[in-house]
N, C-alpha and C positions, 0 to 999 in steps of 0.2 A: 780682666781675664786676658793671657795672651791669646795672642790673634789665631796661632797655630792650633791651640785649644779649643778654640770657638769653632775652628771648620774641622775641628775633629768631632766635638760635639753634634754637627749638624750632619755628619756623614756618618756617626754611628744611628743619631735618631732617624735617618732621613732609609736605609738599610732594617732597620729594627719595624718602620711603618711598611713599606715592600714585604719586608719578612712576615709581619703580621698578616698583611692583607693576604696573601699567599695562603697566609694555613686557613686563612677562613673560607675560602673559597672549598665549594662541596668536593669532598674527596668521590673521583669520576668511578663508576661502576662498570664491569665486564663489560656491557653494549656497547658503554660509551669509548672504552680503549679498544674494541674492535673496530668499531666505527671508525675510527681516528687510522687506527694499521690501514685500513681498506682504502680511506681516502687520502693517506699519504701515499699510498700503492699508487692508485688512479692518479694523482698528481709527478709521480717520478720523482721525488724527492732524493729518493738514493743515490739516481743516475749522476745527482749533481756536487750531492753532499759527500759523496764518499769516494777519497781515491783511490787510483788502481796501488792496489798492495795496501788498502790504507783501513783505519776502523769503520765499520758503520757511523755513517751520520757525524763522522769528526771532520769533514769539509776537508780544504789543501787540494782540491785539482785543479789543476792549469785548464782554463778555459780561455784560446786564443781567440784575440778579436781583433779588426783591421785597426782598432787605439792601442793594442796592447795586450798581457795578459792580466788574467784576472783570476783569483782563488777564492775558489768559494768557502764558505763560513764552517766553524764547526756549529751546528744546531744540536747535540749531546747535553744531557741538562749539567754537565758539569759548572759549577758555580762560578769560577774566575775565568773560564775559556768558552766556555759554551754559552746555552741559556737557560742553563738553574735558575738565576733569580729574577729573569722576564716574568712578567704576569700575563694569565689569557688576556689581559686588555692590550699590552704591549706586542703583546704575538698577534694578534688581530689588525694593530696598526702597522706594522711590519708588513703583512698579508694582503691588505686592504688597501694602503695608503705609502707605504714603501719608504717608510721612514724607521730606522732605530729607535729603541727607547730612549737615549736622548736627544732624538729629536733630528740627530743624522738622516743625509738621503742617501739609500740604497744606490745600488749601477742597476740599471735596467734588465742587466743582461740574468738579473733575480725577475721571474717572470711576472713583478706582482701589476703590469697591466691587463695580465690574464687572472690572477689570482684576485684582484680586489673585485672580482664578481662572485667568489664564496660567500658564503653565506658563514653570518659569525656563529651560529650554533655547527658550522662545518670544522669550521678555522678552529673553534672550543676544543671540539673532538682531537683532532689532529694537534693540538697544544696538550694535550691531555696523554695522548700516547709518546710524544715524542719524550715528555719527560717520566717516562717507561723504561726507557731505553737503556745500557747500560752507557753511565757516562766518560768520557774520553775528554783527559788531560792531556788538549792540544790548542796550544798558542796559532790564532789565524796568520795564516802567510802576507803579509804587504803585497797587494796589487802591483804587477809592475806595470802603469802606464807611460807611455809617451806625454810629453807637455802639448798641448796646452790640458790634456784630458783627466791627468791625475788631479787637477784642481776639481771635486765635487759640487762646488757649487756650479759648474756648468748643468750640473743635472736638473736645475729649477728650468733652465732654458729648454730642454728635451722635456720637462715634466710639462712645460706650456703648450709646447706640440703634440706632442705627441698619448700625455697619459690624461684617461678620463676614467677619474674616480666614478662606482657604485656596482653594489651586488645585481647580482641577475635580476634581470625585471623578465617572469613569464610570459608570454607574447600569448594571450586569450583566443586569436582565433587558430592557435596549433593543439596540438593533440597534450596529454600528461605525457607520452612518451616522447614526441618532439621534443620536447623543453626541456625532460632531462636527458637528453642527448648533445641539447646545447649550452645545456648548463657545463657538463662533464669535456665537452671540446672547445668552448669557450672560455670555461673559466678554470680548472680544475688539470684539466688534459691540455693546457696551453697550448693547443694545436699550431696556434695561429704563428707561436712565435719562431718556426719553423717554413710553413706552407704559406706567409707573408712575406714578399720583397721588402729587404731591408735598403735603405735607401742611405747614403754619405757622412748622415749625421746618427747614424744606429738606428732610426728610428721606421715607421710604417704604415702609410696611409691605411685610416677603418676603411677608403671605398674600395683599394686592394685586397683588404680581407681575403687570404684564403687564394692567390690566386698564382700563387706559385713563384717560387724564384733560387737562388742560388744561397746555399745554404754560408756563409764566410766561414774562410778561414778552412773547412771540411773538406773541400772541390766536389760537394756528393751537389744534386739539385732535387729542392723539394716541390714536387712538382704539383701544379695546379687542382682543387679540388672543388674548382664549378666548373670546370672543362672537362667532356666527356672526351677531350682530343688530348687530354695527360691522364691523371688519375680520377679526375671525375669517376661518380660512381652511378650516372643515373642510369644504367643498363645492367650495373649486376643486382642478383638477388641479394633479400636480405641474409640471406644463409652466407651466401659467397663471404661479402661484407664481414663477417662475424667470424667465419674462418679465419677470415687475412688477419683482424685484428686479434683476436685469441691463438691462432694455432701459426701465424704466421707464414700460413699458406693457406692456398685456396684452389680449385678449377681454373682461376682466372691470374693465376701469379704467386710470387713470395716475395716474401718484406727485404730487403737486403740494408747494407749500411746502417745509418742513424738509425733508421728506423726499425731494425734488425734489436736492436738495443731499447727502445721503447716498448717493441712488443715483450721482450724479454724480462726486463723489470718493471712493468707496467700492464699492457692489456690484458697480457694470460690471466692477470687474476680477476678481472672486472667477471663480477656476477654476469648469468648467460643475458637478463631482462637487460643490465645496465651498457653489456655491449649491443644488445640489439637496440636499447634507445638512440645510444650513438649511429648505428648503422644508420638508421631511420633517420636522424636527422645529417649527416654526412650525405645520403644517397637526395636528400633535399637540396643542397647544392650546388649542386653535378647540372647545373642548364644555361653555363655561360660558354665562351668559346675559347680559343687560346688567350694568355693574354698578352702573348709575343709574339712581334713581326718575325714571317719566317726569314729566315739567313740567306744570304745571296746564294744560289745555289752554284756549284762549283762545274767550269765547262762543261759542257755534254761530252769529248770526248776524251775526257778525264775521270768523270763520273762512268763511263762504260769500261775505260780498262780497271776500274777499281773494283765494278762487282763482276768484270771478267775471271780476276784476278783471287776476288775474294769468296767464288762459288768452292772452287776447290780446297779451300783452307776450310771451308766449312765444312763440306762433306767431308775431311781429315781431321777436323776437332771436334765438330759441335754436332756434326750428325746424329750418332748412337746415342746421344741422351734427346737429344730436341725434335731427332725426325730430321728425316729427307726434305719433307714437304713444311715442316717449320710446327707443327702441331703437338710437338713434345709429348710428356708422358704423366701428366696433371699429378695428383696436385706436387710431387717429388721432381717432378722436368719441366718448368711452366712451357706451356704454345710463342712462340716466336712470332706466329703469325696471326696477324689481328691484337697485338699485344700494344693495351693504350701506351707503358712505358718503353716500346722500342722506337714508339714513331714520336716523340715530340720533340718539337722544334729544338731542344735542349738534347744532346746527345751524351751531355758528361755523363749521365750513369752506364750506360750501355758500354760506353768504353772502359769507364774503370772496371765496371765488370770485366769484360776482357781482358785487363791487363791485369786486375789484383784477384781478382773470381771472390768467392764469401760464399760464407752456408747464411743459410736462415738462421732464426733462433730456434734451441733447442725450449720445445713447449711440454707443458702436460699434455694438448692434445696433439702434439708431436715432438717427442721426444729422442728421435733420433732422424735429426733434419738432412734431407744428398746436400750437396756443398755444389759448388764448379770452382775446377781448381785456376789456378793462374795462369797468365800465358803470357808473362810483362815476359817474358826470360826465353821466351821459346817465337815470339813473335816480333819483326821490325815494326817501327811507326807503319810503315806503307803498307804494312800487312794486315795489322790492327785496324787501320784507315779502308781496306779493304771487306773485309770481314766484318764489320760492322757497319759498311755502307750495304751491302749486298745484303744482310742483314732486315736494315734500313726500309730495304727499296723490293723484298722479294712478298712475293705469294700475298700479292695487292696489299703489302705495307706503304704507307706513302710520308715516309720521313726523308729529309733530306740524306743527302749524303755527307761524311764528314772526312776532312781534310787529314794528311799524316802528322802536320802541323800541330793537329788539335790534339791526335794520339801525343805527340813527343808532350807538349804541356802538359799533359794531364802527370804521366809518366814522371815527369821532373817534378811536380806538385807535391805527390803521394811518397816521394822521397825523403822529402825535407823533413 
């Protein structure tokens, strides 16, 4: 028999057993494709899979990384482009174990060191709904890395370090609602792969866990969440908590940046119990200290003409929405003063605020979010440097002050 015939033989049988295994597998009922919508919701799935202007779930976004960029997948159950003919056991090891069904290794920047702690009756659900969906015929985009990075198999080397296979294990002396709090931010809600210091080789120590660093490639900083001196949360209620993460505002703040964009295709829809489990185990946390040395602080009489400088630009910008005295006008004006995000050690977000402004997300339980508009255009480096030290340093805030230096980069950054 020719040769060509023989492995054409073996790719029709070897297709025909896939296809079979497939139909035998129980066809999923309404719970079970609800289930699956909810916790591809709670996962973010969309935010990654689907480009701007692009279909649902057919992949193609540019995701910049300090290797390179990267395009995420179409997951559409379409057959030749998508993953029609994955099986829940292949979508499980995808999930779990960060491998293709033939056996290819995933790039990390697919979050399954947070995802291989789902649980495979989770993984099921959510392989169940996705091939729901309608499907989209679209060919995935080539990665474009830099050498040596587009070689994959370096990723065995980062899988040695850095990834540790298994699903959640319950930790017995915490409560049922701690654990799925931490099941949902650890494994599900990839918290980590954000609010973790990434380190030269993409990767993230488990003892940093959670403790805050610079988002790459974004210039936003996701800041520390066992430190009650960034976003730690062991002093707000669990109400507060549950606000921020649902309505995107709260007494105590509103979500901006990234995370503007998490809450939006993601927490608003988390059941009220499963954001409060989160809260609950989040506000657990919150009892470590910065985990960054503070910055040299900038001459004292350089530091005095900058919040000289920078009281009047406030009372001329920011006053009527924030307050004289810095206590804003909740939850639509956050307080300036006493505000864990304006004092840590990390100033980039307070100035990109400044220079580019952002609304919240628009939520169910806020749907028509105040914004702050921009000031890149209306403000010098020295001004911005100004206004946001004075900022910094006013009505017993005790943040450093920040350079025009740091305005002008930021500035050039958000450009590009």
């Amino acid at each position: 028999m020719p040769r060509t015939l023989t492995r054409l033989i073996f790719t029709l049988a070897a297709a025909l057993v896939a296809t079979s295994a497939m139909a035998q597998q129980k066809a999923p009922d309404a719970a079970t494709l609800a289930k699956g919508e909810y916790l591809a919701r709670a996962g973010n799935c969309i935010a990654c899979h689907t480009a701007r202007e692009g279909k649902t779930f057919a992949g193609g976004l540019p995701m910049k990384t300090p290797f390179g960029t990267l395009y995420t997948s179409n997951i559409t159950p379409d057959p030749s482009t998508g993953i029609g003919t994955w099986t829940s056991d292949q979508f499980f090891n995808m999930m779990h174990n960060g491998r293709f069904p033939d056996g290819g290794l995933v790039y990390p920047a697919m979050p399954f060191g947070s995802y291989t702690k789902v649980t495979r009756e989770d993984s099921d659900a959510i392989y169940a709904y996705l091939r729901t969906v309608p499907p989209v015929k679209r060919i995935n985009t080539p990665h474009d890395l830099r050498f040596p990075f587009n070689n994959r198999s370096l990723i065995l080397g980062w899988r040695t370090l850095f990834f540790k296979e298994g699903v959640y294990k319950p930790d017995s002396t915490k409560s049922a609602e701690w654990n799925r709090g931490a099941y949902l931010v650890e494994g599900l809600g990839h918290c980590g792969m954000c609010h973790t210091a990434i380190n030269a080789l993409g990767g993230s120590s488990e003892s940093q866990a959670f403790e805050g660093g610079l988002i790459p490639m974004q210039n936003w900083y996701a800041p520390s969440l066992t430190s009650n001196k960034e976003a730690g949360l062991g002093d707000w209620s669990l109400e507060e908590i549950v606000d921020y993460l649902k309505k995107g505002v709260s007494a105590r703040g509103a979500v901006y940046g990234p995370m503007a964009e998490v809450v939006y295709n993601s927490l608003q829809y988390l059941t009220d119990d499963d954001a409060r489990a989160m809260a609950v185990y989040l506000k657990s946390l919150a009892q470590g200290t910065s985990p960054e040395k503070a910055q040299p602080p900038l001459p004292s009489a350089e530091t005095s003409l900058l919040v000289s400088l920078g009281k009047p630009i406030y009372d001329r910008e920011c006053a009527s929405c924030h307050g004289a005295a810095g206590l804003g006008m909740p939850p639509h004006y956050p307080p300036l003063a006493g505000n864990q995000s304006i004092q840590m050690v990390s100033a980039v977000n307070a100035i990109r605020m400044v220079l580019n402004g952002g609304f919240p997300p628009g939520t169910m339980g806020n749907p028509e979010p105040y914004g702050m508009p921009p000031f890149a255009h209306r403000l010098s480096d020295d001004e911005v440097a100004a206004v946001v030290t004075f900022i910094r340093t006013s009505w017993g805030n005790r943040g450093a002050p920040v350079s025009a230096r740091q305005a002008n980069e930021l500035r050039a950054a958000t450009l590009n």
